[in-house]
C-alpha positions as CSV (number, residue, x, y, z in Angstrom):
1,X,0.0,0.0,0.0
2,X,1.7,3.3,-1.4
3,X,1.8,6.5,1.5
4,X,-1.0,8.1,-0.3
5,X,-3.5,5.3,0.0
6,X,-1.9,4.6,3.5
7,X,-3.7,8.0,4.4
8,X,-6.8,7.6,2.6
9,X,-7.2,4.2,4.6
10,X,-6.7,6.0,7.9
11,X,-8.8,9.1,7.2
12,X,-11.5,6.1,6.2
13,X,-11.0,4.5,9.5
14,X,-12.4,5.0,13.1
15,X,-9.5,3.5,15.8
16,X,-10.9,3.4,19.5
17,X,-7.8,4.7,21.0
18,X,-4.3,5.5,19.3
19,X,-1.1,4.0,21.7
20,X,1.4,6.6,22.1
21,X,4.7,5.0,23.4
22,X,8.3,5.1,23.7
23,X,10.7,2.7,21.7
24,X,11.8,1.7,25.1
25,X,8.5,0.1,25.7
26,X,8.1,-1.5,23.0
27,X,7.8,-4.6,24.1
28,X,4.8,-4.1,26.5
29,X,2.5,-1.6,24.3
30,X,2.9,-4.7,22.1
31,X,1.1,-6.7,24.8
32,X,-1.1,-3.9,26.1
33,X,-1.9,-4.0,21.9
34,X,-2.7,-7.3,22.0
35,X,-4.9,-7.3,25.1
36,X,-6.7,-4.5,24.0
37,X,-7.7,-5.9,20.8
38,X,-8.9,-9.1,23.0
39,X,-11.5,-6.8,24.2
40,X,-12.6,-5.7,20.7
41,X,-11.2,-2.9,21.1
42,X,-9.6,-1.2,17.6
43,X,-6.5,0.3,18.5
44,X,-4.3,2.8,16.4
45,X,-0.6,1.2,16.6
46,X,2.4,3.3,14.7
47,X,4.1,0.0,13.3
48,X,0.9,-1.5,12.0
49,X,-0.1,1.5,9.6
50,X,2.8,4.4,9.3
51,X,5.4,4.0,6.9
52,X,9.1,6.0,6.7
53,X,8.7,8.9,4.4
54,X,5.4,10.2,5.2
55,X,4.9,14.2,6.6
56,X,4.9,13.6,10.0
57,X,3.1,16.5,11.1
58,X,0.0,15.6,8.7
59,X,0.3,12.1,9.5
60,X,0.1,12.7,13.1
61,X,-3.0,14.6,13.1
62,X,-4.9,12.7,10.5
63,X,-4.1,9.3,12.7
64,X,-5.2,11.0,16.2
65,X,-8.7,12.6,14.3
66,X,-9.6,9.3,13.5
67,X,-9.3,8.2,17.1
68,X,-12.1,8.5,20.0
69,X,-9.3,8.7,22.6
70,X,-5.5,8.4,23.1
71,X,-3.9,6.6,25.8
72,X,-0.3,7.2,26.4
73,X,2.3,5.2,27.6
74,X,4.7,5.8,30.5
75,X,7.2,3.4,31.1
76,X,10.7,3.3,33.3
77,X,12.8,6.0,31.2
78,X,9.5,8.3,30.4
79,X,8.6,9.5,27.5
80,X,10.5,9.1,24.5
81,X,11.6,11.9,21.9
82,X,8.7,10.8,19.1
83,X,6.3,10.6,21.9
84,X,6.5,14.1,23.1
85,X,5.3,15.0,20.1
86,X,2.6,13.0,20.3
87,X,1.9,13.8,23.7
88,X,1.4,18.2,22.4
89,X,-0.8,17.2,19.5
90,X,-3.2,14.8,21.5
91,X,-3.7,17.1,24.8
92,X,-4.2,20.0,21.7
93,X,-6.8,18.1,19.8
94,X,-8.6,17.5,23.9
95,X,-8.7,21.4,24.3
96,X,-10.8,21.7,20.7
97,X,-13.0,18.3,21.9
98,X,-14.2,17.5,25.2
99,X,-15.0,14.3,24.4
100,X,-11.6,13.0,22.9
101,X,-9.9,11.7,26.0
102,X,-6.3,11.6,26.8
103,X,-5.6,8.5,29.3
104,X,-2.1,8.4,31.2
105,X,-1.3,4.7,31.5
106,X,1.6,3.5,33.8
107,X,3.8,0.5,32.5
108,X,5.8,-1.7,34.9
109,X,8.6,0.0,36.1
110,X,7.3,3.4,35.6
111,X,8.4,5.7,38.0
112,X,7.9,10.2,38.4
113,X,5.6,10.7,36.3
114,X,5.3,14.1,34.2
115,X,3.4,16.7,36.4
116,X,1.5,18.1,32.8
117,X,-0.3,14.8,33.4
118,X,-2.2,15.9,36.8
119,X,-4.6,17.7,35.0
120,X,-6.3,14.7,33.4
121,X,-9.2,13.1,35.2
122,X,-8.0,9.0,34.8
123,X,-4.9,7.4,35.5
124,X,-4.9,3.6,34.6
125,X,-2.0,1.7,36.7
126,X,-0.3,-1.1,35.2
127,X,2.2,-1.4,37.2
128,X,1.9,-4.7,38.6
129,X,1.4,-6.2,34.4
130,X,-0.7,-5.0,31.3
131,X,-2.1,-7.8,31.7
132,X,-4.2,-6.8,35.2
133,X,-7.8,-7.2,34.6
134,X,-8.9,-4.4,36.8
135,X,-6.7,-1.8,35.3
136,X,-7.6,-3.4,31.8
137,X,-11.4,-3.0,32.7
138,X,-10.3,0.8,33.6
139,X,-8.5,1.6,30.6
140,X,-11.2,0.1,28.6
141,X,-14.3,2.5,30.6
142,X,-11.7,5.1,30.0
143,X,-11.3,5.2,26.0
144,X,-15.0,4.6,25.9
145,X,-15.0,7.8,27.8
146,X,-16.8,6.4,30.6
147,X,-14.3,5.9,33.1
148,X,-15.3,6.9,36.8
149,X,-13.5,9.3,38.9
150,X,-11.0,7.5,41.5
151,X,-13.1,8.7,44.6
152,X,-16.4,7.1,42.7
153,X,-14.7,3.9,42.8
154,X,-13.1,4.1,46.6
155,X,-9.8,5.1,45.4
156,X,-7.7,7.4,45.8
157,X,-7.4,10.8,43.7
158,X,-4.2,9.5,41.8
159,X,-3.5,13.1,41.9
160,X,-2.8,13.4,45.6
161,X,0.2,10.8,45.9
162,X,2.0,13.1,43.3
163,X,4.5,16.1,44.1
164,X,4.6,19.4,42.4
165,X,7.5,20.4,42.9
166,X,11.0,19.4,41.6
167,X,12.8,19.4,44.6
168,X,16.9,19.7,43.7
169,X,15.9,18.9,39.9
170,X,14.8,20.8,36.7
171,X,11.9,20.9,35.6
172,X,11.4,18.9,32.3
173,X,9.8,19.3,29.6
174,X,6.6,17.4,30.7
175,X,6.5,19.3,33.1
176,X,5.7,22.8,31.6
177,X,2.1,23.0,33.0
178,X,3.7,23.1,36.3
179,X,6.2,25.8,35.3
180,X,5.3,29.1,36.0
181,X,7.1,32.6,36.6
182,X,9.6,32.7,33.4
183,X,6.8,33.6,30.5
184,X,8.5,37.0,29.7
185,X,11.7,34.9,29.8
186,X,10.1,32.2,27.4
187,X,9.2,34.5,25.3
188,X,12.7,36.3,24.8
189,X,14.3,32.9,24.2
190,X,11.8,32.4,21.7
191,X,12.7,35.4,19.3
192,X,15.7,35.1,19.8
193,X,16.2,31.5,18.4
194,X,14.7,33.0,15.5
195,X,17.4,35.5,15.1
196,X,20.7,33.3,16.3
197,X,21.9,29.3,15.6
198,X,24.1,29.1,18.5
199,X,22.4,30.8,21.9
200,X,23.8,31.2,25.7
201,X,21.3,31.1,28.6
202,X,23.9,32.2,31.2
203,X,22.7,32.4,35.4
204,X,24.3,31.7,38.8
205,X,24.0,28.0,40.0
206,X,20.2,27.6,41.1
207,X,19.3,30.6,39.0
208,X,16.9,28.1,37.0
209,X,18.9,28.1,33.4
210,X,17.9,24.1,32.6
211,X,14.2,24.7,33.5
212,X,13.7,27.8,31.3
213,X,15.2,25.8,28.5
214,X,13.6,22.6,28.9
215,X,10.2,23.6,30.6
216,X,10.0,26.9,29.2
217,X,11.4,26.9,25.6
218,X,11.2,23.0,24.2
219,X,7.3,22.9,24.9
220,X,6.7,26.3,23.2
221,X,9.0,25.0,20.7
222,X,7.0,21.7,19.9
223,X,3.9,23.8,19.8
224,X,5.5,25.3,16.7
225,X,5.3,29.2,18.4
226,X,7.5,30.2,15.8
227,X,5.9,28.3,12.9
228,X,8.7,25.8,12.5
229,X,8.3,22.0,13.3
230,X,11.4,21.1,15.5
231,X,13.0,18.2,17.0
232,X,14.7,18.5,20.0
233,X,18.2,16.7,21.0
234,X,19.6,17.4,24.8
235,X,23.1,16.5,26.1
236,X,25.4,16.8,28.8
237,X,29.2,17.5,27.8
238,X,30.8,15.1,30.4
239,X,34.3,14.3,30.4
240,X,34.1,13.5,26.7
241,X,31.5,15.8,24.9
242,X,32.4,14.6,20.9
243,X,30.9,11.2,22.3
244,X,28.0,12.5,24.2
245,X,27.2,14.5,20.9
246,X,27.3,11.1,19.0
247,X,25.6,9.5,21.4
248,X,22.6,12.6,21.1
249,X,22.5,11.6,17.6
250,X,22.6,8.3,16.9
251,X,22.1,6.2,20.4
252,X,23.9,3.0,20.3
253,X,21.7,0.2,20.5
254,X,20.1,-0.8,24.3
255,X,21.3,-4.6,23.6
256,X,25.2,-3.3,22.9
257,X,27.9,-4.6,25.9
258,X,29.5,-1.8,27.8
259,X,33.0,-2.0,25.6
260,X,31.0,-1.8,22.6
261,X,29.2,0.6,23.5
262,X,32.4,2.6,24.1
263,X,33.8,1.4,21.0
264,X,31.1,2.5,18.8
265,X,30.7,6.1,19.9
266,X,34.8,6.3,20.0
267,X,34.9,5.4,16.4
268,X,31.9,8.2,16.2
269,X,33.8,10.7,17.5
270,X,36.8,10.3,16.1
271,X,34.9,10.0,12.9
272,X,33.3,13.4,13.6
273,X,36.6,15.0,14.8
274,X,38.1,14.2,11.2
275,X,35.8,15.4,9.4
276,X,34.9,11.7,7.6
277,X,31.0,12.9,8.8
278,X,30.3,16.1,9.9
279,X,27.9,16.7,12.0
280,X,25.9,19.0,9.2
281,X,25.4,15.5,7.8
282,X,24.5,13.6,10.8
283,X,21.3,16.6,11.1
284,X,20.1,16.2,7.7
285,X,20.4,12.5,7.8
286,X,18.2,13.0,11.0
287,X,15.5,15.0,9.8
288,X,15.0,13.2,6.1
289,X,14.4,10.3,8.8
290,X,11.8,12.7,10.4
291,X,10.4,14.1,7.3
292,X,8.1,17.2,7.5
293,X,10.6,18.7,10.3
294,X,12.5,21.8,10.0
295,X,15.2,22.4,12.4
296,X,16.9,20.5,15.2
297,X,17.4,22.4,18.3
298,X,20.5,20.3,20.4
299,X,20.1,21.6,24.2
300,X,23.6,21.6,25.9
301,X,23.0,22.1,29.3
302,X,25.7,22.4,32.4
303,X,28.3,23.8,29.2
304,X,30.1,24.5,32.2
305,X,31.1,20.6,32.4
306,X,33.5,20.7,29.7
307,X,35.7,23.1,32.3
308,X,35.3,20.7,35.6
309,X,34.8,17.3,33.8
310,X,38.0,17.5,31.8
311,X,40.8,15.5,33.4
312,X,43.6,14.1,31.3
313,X,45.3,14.6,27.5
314,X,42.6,12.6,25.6
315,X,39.2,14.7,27.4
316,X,41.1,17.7,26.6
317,X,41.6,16.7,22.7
318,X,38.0,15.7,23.0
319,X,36.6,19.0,24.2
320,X,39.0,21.0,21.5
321,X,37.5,18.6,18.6
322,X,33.9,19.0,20.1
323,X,33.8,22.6,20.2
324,X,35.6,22.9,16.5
325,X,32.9,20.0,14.7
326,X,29.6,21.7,17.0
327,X,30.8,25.4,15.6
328,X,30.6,24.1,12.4
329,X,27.5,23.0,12.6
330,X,25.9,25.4,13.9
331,X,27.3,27.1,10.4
332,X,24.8,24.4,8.8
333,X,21.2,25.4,7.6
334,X,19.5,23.4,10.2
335,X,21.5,23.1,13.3
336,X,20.5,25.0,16.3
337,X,22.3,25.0,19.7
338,X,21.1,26.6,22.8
339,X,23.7,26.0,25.8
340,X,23.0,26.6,29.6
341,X,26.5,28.2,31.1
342,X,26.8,29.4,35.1
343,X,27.9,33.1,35.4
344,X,31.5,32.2,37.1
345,X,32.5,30.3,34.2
346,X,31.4,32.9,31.6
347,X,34.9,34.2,31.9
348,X,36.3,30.7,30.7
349,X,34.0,30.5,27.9
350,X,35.1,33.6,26.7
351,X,38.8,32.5,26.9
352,X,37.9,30.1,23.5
353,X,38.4,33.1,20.3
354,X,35.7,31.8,18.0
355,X,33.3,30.9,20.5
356,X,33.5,34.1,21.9
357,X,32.6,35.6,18.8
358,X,29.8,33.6,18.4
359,X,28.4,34.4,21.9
360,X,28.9,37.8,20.4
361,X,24.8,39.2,21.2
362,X,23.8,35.9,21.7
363,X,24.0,35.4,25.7
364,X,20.5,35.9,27.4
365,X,21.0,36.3,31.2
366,X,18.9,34.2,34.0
367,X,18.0,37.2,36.3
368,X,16.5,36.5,39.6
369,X,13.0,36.5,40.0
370,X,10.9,38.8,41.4
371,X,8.8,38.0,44.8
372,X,5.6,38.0,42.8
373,X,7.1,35.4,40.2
374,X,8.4,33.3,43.5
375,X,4.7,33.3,45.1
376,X,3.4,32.1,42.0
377,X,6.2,29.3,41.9
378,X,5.1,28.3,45.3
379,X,1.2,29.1,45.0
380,X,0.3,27.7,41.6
381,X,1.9,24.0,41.0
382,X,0.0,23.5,44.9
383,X,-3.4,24.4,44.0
384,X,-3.7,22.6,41.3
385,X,-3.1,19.4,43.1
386,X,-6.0,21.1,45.9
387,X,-2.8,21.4,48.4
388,X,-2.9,24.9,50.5
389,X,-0.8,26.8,53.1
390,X,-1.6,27.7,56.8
391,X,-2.2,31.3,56.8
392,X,0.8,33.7,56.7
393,X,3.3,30.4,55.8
394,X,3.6,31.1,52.6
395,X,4.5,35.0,53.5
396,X,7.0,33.7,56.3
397,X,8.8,30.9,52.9
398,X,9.2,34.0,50.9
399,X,10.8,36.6,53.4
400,X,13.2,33.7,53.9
401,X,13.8,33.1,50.4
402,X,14.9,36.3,49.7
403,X,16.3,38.1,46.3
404,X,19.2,36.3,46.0
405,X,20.6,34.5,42.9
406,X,20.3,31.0,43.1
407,X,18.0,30.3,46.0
408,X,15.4,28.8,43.4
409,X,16.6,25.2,44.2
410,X,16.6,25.9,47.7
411,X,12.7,27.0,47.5
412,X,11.8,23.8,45.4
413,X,13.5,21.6,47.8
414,X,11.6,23.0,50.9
415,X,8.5,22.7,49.2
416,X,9.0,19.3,48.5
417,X,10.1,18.5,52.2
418,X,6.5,20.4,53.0
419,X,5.0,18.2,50.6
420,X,6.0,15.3,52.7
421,X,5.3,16.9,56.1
422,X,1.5,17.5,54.4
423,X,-1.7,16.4,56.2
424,X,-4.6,14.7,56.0
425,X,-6.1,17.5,54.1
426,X,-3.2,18.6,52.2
427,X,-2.6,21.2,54.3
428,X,1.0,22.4,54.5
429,X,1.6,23.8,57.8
430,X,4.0,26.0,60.2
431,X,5.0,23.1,62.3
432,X,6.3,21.1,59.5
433,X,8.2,24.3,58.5
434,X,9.9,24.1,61.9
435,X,10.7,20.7,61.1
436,X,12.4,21.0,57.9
437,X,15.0,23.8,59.4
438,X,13.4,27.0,57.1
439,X,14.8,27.3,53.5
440,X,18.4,27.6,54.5
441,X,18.8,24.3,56.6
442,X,15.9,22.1,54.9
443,X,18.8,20.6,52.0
444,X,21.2,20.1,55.2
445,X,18.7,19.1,57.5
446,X,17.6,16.3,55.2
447,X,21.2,15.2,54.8
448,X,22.6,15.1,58.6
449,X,18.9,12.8,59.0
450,X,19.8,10.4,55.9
451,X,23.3,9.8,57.0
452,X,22.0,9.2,60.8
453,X,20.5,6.4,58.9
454,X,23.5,4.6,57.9
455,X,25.5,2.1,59.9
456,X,29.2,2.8,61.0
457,X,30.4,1.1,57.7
458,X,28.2,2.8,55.0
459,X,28.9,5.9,56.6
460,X,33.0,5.4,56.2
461,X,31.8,4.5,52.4
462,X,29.7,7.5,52.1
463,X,32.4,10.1,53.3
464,X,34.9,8.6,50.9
465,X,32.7,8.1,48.0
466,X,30.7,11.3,48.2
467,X,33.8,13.8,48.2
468,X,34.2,12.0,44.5
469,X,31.0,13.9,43.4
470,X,32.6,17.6,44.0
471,X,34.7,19.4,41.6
472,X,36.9,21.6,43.9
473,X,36.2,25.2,42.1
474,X,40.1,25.9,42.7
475,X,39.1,29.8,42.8
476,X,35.7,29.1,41.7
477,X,32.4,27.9,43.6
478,X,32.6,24.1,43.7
479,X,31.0,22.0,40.5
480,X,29.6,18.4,41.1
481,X,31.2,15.7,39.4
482,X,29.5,12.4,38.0
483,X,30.8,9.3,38.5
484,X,30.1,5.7,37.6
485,X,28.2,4.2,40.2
486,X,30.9,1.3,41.2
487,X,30.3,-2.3,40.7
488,X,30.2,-5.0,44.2
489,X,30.1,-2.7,46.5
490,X,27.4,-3.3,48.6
491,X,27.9,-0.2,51.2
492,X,28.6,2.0,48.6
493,X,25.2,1.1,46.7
494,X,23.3,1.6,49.6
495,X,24.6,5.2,50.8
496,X,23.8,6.4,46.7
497,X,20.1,4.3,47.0
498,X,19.3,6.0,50.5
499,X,20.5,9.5,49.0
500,X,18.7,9.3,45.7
501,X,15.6,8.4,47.2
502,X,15.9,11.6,49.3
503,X,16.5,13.5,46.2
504,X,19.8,14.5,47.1
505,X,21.6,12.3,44.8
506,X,19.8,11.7,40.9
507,X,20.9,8.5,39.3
508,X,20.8,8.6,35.4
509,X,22.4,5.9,32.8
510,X,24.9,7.9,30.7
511,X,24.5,7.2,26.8
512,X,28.1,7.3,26.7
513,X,29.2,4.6,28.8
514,X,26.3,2.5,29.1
515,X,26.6,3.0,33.3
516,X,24.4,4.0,35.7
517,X,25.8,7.7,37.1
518,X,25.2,9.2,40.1
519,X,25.9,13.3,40.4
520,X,24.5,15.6,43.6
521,X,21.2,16.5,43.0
522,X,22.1,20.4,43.0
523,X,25.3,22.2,43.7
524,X,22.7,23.6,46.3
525,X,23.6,20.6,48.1
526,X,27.8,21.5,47.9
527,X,27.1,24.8,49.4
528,X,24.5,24.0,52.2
529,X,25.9,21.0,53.7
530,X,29.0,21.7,55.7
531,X,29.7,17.6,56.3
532,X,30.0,17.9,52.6
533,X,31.6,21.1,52.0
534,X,33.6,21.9,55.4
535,X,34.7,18.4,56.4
536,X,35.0,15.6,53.7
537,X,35.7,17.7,50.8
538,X,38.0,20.1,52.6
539,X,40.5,17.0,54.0
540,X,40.4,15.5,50.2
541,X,41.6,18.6,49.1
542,X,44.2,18.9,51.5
543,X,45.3,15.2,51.1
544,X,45.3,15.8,47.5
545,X,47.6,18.7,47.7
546,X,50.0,17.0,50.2
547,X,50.3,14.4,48.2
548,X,51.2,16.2,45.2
């Protein structure tokens, strides 16, 4: 069947619900599928009726107004690139009908969901298997559009067991809804994207740099606010950035070993570095893969990285090569880079010639935000999960809070520790802002409590392991570092597990190596903790000198 009768076929047809999912899932939206169409119900699945070649865009919409509902999937790593799109156009099409409904469904292993998600009336859990009857009966009232309310069925408001706040961590793109206070900002980044390739977004540390990008610009982005279709790449420069890049591009396979994996994007880079492929041809070959898109916008956040995260001969070749083949591209018709930089190593960037030139009326500064922007940070994401403040509390947060640059992580982390102090009726309350220690002490109050926790062993493994994740600023504030979470050690493994769950440390698997990493969840952490900062990192440093 040729891609025009393809479309005719789906314009003819009526699907019950179309299956939004990520590639990583694949193998259980292939069973929910099945299951599904047990039930009778017809179900819109991309492998059964799209084709390469076809308009995306177009596609996309024709398939979703042939469908009564859309469910999408949410599995262990989220939501996937292709699905985001998805994910705009369906929530879209439920604005202009009422009756087209959008059904978050969570896969085994699914964990944080996005918060632009707590809007929607029904959650189906499938946690425990897609092949539980009692969510299946749910998901089924649901695309029918018949679906009760939790409380009408003696369960909780799905709503209520979810945070709305981001504690130590960025918001993400899923999580615009729940971003609020940058608009103006947004909107700056937006125009000027349209005049520049190659954009800074330079702040202090905590000053909210990722989250404008990623919450702020990417969504508007994806909506097409500038007219363009764009896909969106994100990367981290790490201690070798020309691999990351590859590995933005064209992620080695999930099955690959760890050495191959290395390997692979080794030969990438050093393919890239020498010009056999440029990375002009790597985005075209991208976007004919993703026909009907325009541009490619490649997020670089913590730029700062290739500074701290450089340690020997071969990283430093790397980050030369990296900035030499990403400058070029940007010179491509279809390349465009927007980088996240703290203010104290603005000075360093500007040390490189050519990117200094190119930063040339292209840097937008992070400024701090206003009190009125701060109350609507703390007053907005809460009531639309129904959570409220004792009288005068939130008054009493913001007077602590203050003006200063970089305090926005320290805000989001009491709010979360609030959120866990809440009561029956959602209430957050004075008392259990006496418990968290006030803005200032909440991220150290936290910590002294979850290394209490640990016996005399996996304490001795947390003081040495933990001064690994801090840069020494030499001059400078302190960076974190990532590391490879090590293999067989047992006491190790259970410090990073008790801290992550905290959200003090964030665990992430690094496309690069193929390893879990671990990193502090904010530099926040580095300057509020003085275990951290006064006692473990200050004798490493000394060691470190005496033994040089």
């Amino acid at each position: 069947m040729g891609s025009v009768d393809r479309r005719l076929h789906i314009a003819r047809e009526t699907f019950d619900v179309f299956l939004s999912y990520s590639r990583s899932d694949a193998t259980a939206a292939g069973q929910l599928v099945q299951a599904l169409r047990s039930r009778g119900l017809k179900v819109f699945f991309d492998r059964d009726y799209l084709a390469p070649g076809q308009q995306w865009p177009e596609l996309l919409e024709t398939s979703l107004r042939g469908c009564r509902s859309a469910a999408i999937c949410l599995g262990p790593q989220g939501l996937g690139p292709w699905q985001k799109r998805e994910q705009y156009v369906a929530l879209d099409r439920q604005v202009q009908d009422a009756s087209f409904s959008v059904i978050p469904i969570l896969l085994p292993g699914a964990k944080d969901p996005p918060l632009g998600f707590l809007r929607l009336e029904t959650w189906v859990d499938l946690k425990g298997g897609v092949e539980s009857k009692a969510g299946l009966d749910l998901l089924q009232q649901a695309i029918h559009g018949q679906a009760p309310l939790a409380a009408e069925i003696g369960l909780p408001d799905p709503r209520a067991a979810l945070c709305p706040f981001r504690g130590l961590e960025p918001f993400r793109e899923e999580d615009e809804a729940f971003f609020v206070g940058r608009e103006a900002f947004t909107r700056v980044l937006i125009d000027k994207v349209g005049q520049r390739s190659l954009i800074g977004v330079v702040g202090a540390s905590g000053s909210g740099k990722s989250s404008v990008v990623l919450a702020g610009l990417v969504p508007a982005l994806r909506r097409r606010a500038d007219g363009r279709v764009w896909e969106i790449g994100l990367m981290r420069p790490g201690q070798y950035p020309l691999r990351q890049l590859a590995a933005a591009f064209l992620p080695p396979d999930p099955g690959l070993d760890e050495f191959a994996r290395i390997a692979l994007l080794k030969d990438r880079a050093q393919q890239l570095a020498s010009g056999k492929v440029t990375l002009a041809d790597v985005v075209e070959a991208k976007l004919r893969k993703e026909n009907g898109t325009d541009r490619l916008l490649l997020v670089i956040d913590q730029w700062e990285e290739l500074y701290t995260q450089s340690k020997d001969v071969e990283s430093d070749q790397e980050r030369d090569d990296f900035l030499r083949v990403l400058l070029a591209g940007v010179d491509g018709k279809r390349l465009s880079v927007v980088l996240t930089l703290r203010g104290d190593f603005y000075g360093r960037a500007l040390q490189d010639r050519i990117l200094a030139d190119r930063l040339q009326d292209a840097v937008v500064n992070v400024s701090p935000m206003l009190r009125d922007e701060l109350r609507r940070v703390v007053e907005e994401p809460a009531a639309k999960v129904g959570l409220s403040f004792e009288a005068g509390l939130i008054d009493e947060i913001l007077s602590d809070v203050g003006n200063e640059p970089g305090n926005l992580p320290l805000l989001e982390f009491l709010l979360k520790e609030l959120w866990d102090r809440r009561t029956g009726d959602r209430r957050l309350t004075f008392a259990a802002y006496g418990e968290t220690g006030g803005v200032r002490r909440a991220i150290a109050e936290r910590a002294e409590a979850e290394l209490a926790k640990l016996s005399a062993e996996q304490k001795a493994a947390a003081r040495r392991f933990m001064i690994r994740l801090v840069t020494p600023g030499e001059g400078q504030a302190d960076t974190r570092a990532r590391v490879a979470i090590p293999q067989g050690n047992e006491a190790v493994r259970a410090v990073i597990e008790r801290f992550a769950q905290a959200r003090l440390l964030t665990t992430r698997f690094d496309p690069a190596s193929g390893r879990e990493v671990v990193e502090v969840g904010h530099e926040a952490l580095i300057r509020e903790w003085d275990t951290l900062k006064d006692g473990w990192t200050r004798i490493a440093s000394s060691y470190a000198r005496c033994s040089a």
